[in-house]
C-alpha positions in Angstrom: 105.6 101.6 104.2 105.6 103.2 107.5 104.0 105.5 110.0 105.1 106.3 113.8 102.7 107.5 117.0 104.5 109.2 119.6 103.1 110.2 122.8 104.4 112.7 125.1 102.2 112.5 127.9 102.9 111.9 131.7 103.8 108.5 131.6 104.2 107.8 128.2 104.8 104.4 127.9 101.1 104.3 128.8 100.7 104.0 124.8 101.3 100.5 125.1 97.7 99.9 126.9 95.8 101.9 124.6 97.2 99.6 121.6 97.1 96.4 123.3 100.7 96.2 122.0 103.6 95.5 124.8 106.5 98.0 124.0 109.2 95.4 125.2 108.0 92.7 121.9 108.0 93.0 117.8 104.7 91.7 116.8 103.8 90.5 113.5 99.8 90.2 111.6 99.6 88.6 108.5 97.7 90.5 106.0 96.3 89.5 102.1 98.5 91.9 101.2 101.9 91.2 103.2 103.2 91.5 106.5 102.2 94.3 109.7 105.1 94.4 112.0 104.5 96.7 115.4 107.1 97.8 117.9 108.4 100.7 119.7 111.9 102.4 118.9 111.6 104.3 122.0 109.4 103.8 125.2 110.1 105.5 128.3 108.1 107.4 130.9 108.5 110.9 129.2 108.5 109.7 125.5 107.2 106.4 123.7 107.0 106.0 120.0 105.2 103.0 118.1 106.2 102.3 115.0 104.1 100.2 112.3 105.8 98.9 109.2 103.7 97.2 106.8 105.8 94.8 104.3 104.2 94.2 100.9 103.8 90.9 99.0 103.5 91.7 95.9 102.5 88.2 94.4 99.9 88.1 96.7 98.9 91.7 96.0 98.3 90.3 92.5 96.2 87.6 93.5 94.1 89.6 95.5 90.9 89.7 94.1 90.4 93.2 93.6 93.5 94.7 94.4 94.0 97.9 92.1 97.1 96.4 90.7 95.0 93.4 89.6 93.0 96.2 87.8 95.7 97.3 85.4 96.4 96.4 81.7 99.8 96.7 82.2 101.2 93.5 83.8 104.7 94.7 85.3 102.8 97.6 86.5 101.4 94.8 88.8 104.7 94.2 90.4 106.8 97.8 89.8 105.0 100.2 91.5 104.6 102.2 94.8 102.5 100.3 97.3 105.6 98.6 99.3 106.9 102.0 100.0 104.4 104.3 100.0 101.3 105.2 102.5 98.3 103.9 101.0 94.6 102.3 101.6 97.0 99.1 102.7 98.6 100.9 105.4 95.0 102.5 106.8 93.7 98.3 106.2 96.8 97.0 108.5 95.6 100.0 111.2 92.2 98.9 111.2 93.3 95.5 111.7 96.2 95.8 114.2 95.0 98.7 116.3 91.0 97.8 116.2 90.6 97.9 119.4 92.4 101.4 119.8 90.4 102.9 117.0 87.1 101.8 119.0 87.8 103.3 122.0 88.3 100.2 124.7 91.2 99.8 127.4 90.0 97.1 129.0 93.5 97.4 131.5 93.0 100.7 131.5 89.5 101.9 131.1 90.3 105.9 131.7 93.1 106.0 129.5 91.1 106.2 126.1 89.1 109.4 127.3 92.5 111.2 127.8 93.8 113.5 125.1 97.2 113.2 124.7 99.8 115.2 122.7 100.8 113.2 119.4 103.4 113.7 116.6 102.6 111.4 113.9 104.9 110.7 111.3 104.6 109.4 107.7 107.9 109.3 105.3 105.8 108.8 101.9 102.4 109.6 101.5 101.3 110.0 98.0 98.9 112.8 97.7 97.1 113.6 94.6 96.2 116.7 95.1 99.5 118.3 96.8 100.3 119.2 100.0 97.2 121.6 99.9 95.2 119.0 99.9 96.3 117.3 102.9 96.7 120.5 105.1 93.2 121.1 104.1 91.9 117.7 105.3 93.7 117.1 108.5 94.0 121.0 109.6 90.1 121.3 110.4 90.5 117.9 112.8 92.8 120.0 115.2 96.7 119.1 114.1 99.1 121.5 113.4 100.7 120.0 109.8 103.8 120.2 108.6 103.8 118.8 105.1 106.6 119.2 102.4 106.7 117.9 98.9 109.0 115.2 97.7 111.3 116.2 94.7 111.2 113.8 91.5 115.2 114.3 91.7 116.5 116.2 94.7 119.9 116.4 92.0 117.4 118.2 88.7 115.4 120.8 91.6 113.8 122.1 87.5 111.6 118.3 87.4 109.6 119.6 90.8 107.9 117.2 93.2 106.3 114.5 93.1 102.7 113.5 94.1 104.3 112.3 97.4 105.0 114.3 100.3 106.7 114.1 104.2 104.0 114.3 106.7 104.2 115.3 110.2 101.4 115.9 112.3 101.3 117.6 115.8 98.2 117.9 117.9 96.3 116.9 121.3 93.7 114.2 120.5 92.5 111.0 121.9 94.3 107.9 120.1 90.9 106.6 119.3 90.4 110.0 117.4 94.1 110.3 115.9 94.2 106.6 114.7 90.5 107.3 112.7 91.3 110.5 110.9 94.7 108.2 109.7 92.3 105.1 108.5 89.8 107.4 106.4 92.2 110.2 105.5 95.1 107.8 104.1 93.0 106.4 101.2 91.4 109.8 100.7 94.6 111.1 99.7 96.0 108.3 97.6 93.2 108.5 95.5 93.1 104.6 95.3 92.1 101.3 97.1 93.5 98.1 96.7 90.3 96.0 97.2 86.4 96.1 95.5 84.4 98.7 97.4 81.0 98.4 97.6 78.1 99.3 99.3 79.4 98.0 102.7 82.3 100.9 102.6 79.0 103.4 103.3 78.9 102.0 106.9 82.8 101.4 107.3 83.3 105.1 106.7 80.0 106.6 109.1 81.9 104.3 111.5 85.4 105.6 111.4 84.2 108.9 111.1 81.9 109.1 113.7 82.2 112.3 115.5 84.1 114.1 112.8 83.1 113.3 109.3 79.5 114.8 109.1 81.0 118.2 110.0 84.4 118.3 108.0 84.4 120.8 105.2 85.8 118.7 102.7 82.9 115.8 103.8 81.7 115.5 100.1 85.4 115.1 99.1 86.4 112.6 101.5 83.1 110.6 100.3 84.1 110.6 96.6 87.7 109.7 97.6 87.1 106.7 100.0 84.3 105.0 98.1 86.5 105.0 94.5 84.5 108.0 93.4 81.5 105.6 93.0 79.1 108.2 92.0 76.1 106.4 94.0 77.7 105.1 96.9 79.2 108.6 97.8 76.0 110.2 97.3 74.5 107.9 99.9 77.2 109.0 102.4 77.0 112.5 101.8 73.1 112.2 101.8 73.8 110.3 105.4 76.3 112.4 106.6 73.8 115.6 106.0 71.1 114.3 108.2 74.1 113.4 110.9 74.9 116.7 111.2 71.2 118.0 111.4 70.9 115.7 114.4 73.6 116.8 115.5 72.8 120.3 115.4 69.5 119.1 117.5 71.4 117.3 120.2 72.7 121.3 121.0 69.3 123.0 121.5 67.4 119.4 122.7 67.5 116.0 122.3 65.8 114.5 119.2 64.3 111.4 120.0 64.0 109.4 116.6 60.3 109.2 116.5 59.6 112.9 115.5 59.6 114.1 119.1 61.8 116.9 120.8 62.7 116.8 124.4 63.3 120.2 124.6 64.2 120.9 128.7 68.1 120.7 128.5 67.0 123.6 126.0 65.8 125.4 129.1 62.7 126.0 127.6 59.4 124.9 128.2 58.7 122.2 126.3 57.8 118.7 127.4 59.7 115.6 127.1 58.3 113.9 124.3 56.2 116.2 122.9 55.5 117.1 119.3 57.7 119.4 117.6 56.6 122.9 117.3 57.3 126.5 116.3 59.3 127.3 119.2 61.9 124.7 118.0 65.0 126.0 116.8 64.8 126.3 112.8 68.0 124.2 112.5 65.4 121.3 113.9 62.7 121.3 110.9 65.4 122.3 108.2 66.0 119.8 106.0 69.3 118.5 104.5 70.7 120.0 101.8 70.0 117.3 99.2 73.0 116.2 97.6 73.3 116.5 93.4 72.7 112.8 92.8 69.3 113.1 94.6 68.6 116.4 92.8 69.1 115.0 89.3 67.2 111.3 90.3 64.6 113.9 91.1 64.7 115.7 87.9 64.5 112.6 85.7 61.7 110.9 87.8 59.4 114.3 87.6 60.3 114.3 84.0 59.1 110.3 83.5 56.0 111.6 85.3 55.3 114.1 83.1 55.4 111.7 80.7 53.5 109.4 82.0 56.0 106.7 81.2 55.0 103.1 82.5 57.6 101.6 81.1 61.1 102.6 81.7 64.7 101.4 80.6 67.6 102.5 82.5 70.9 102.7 80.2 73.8 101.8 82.1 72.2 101.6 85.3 75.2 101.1 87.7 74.5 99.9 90.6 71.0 100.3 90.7 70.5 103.8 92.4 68.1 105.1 89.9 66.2 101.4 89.6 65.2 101.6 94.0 63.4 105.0 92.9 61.7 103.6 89.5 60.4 100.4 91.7 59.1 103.2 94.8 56.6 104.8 91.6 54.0 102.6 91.7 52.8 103.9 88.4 55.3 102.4 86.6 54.6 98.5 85.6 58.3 97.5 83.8 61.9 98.4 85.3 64.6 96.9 83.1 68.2 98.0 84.4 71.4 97.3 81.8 74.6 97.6 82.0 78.0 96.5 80.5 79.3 95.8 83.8 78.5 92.1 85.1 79.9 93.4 88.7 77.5 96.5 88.6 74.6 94.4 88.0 75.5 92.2 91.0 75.9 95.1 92.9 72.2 96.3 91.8 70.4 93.2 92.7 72.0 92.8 96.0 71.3 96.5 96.4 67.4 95.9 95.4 67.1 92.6 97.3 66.3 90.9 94.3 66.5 87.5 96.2 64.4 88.2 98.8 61.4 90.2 97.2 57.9 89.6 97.3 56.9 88.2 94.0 54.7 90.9 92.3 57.5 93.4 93.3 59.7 91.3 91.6 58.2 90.6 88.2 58.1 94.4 87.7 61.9 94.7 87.3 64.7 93.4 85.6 68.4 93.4 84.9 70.3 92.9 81.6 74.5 92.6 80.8 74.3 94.7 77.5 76.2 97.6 75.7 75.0 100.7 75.0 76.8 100.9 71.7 75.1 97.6 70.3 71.9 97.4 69.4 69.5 95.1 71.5 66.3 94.0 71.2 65.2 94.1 74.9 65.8 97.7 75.3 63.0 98.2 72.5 59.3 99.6 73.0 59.5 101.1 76.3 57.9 104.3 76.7 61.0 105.9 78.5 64.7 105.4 78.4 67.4 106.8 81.1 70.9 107.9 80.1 71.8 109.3 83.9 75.2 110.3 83.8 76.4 108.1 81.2 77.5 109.5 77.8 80.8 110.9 79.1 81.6 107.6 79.8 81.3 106.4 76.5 84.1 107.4 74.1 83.5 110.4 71.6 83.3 108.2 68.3 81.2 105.6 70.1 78.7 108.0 70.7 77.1 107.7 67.2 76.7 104.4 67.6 74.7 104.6 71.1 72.5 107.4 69.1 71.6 104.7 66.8 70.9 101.6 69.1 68.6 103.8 71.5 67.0 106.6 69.5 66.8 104.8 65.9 66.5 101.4 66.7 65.2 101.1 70.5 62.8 104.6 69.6 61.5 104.9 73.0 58.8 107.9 73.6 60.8 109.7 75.8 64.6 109.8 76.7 66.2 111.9 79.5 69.8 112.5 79.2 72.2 114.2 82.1 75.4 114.9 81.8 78.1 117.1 83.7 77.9 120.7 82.6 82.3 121.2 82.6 81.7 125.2 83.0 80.8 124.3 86.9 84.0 122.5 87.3 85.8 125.7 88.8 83.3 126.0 91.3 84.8 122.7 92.7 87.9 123.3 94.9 89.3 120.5 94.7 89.3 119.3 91.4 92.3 120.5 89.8 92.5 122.7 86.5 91.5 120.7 83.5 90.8 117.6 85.5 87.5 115.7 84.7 85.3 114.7 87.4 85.7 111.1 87.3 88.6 109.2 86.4 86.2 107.2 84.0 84.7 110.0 82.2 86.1 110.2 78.3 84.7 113.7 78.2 82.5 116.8 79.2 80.9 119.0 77.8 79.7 122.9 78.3 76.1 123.9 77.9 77.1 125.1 74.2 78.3 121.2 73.5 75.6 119.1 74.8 72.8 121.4 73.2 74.6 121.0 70.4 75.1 117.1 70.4 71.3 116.4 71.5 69.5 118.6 68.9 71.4 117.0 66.4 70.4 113.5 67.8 66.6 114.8 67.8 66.8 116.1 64.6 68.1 113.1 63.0 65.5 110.7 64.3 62.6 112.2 65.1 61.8 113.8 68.1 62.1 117.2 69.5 64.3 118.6 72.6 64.1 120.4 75.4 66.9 121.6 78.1 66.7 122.3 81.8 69.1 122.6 84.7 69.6 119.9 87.7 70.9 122.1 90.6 71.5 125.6 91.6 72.3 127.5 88.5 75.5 130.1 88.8 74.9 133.1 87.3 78.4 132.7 85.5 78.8 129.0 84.5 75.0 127.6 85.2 74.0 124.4 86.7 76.7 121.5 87.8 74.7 119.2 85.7 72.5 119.5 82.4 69.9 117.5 81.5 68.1 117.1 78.0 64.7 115.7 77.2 64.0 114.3 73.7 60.6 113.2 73.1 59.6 111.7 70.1 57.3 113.2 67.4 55.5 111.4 66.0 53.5 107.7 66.6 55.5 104.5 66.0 54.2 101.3 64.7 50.8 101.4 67.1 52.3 103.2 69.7 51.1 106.6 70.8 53.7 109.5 70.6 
């Protein structure tokens, strides 16, 4: 796979500095995925042109631990594919590896040079881009380039097969490197929709990083998110949630500078206001304005009001994920018993680490615990709590699999209470990017209108027990209601000693 950087400025072979890469040598990195090789096709004083040409190895690609080829069931997929050839999150990896230094900013020859804007042309053959070549106008256009993007036939000889998911890129703009080479390492996985290593919660800080300065106010922020972190439902909602209350800061820093502490020095405001004083009326309203809370906080917030109301003091969390839901259960001191399960080893790994498990205080810890388990099976630890969670996770479960989780959780596990969200599919057109017909998450088996769910979770009720109830979790449209759907199912009447 390749990509160029050329630089037209006065004295262009000035490039050469800002990398840390002398134009006169070919340099090679070893990668766990292959080989980087940089050097320069041209490089003179009006025009200079790096070039860096990542070669894939694709037995160790295989061996990789978590590379997404490794991931497949189909084994010669593992060794057929794209990823020598095509732009991918291996190509952004070998930037951030072989250009560090030029992505941070620092010219240590040099030290003005990484202030400059220059004007760039960067260049990428193959890109695969699952979305189109809408898609990537629509991410790198708002950053300042100009784009020129064209699709890749399947056959340039049968013009009736269309393109493919791949397209030419060429971008055009006036940017500092730093700036250019950032957009590349956050955009290029964004747009090939995969990565080839685990991503977990660490990604969150990788990506506020390399977007510093340009994520929290890109349009397609949420987007980008989703895309970079695997569409990991949690760890994207913690970006987005962090990338909100960036840009109210930011929004501060124009009127006054926020201080961290809840103070406002308000005099480059021209107002005024003393340094260091409290926040008042006269602040702008863009300073006591809140962030927009994400979805994922929204429906967290739903259920938890709804185990209040309950008074639950006991709650299981069906397929818990990485343990999102469980930091909020263990903030309610109300609540005496956490147990988290899940079918996924790694997910629970991810949860304790998330929670600290190792590290907390004793009567903090005996409150909560986690448990491998499926949903489908019957299991005698997820029986007698007072509430159980099913938070986004029917649609991963496959249609005729879903009579047997009714069965292990509401006729076997019978807790009191059991709140159940789920994707309402009628919102989907009010997402942009998320092409017709597509489901949300690669993972989901399903989705289901308002119509659908009420109709699956009455009949649940009905069958053992307990009554239901419906409500929205976000703003409701007027035409296709609320982006999710939530259902509460509370039993009716008492079970072996316990109250109903």
């Amino acid at each position: 796979m390749l990509l160029t950087v050329t630089s037209t400025a006065p004295e262009a072979a000035d490039l050469g500095f800002l990398l840390h890469k002398h134009p006169g040598r070919v340099q090679s990195f070893d990668l766990p995925v292959g080989t980087a090789h940089v050097f320069y096709p041209e490089a003179t004083a009006e025009r200079c042109t790096v070039a860096l040409m990542l070669e894939v190895d694709p037995v160790a690609l295989v061996r990789g631990r978590a590379g997404s080829a490794g991931r497949s069931g189909f084994s010669l997929a593992q060794y057929v594919n794209d990823r020598p050839y095509a732009a991918s999150s291996m190509l952004a990896a070998a930037l951030g590896k072989v250009f560090r230094t030029a992505i941070s900013g620092t010219c240590t020859a040099r030290p003005e040079l990484p202030a400059q804007e220059l004007p760039l042309v960067v260049e990428i053959p193959a890109l695969p881009s699952r979305g189109g070549p809408d898609l990537v106008e629509r991410l790198f256009r708002p950053l300042g380039w100009d784009v020129d993007v064209r699709g890749v036939p399947l056959d340039p000889t049968v013009p009736a097969w269309g393109d493919s998911r791949y397209v030419e890129l060429r971008l055009t703009g006036t940017l500092r490197l730093a700036d250019a080479l950032s957009h590349l390492y956050v955009l290029l996985p964004v747009l090939d929709g995969d990565k080839h290593y685990w991503v977990g919660p660490d990604e969150i800080d990788k990506l506020l990083r390399a977007g510093e300065g340009w994520l929290a106010a890109h349009p397609e922020r949420e987007l980008i998110a989703h895309r970079y972190l695997a569409n990991q439902r949690d760890l994207a909602a913690a970006a987005v949630e962090r990338l909100a209350a960036s840009d109210v800061l930011t929004a501060l820093d124009g009127a006054g500078t926020f201080n961290g502490v809840g103070a406002f020095d308000g005099a480059a405001a021209g107002g005024g206001a003393v340094a260091g004083a409290p926040i008042t009326q006269e602040i702008p309203e863009v300073a006591a304005a809140p962030p927009t809370p994400s979805l994922a906080r929204l429906r967290a917030d739903a259920v938890l009001a709804e185990l209040r109301d309950a008074g639950a003091r006991t709650v299981v969390d069906l397929g818990c994920g990485e343990g999102a839901l469980l930091a909020r259960l263990l903030e309610d001191r109300t609540i005496e018993r956490v147990l988290g399960v899940d079918v996924s080893h790694r997910a629970l790994e991810a949860a304790s680490a998330r929670l600290h498990l190792d590290t907390m205080p004793e009567h903090q810890r005996s409150r909560i615990e986690l448990a491998q388990s499926s949903l489908t099976y019957t299991d005698a630890r997820v029986a007698g709590f007072d509430a159980a969670v099913l938070m986004e996770v029917v649609e991963h479960v496959d249609l005729p699999r879903l009579a047997a989780l009714e069965r292990a959780v509401l006729a076997v596990a019978r807790p009191r209470v059991l709140v159940v969200t789920t994707p309402n599919s009628e919102h989907n057109v009010r997402y942009p990017h998320l092409e017709h017909g597509h489901l949300r998450h690669h993972d989901h088996r399903f989705e289901w209108t308002r119509a659908e769910f009420e109709e699956w979770a009455t009949g649940a009720a009905t069958r053992n027990g307990y009554q239901v109830r419906f409500a929205p979790v976000g703003a409701v449209d007027a035409e296709v209601g609320p982006p999710t759907q939530m259902a509460v199912l509370t039993r009716t009447a008492p079970e072996d000693g316990m109250s109903a």
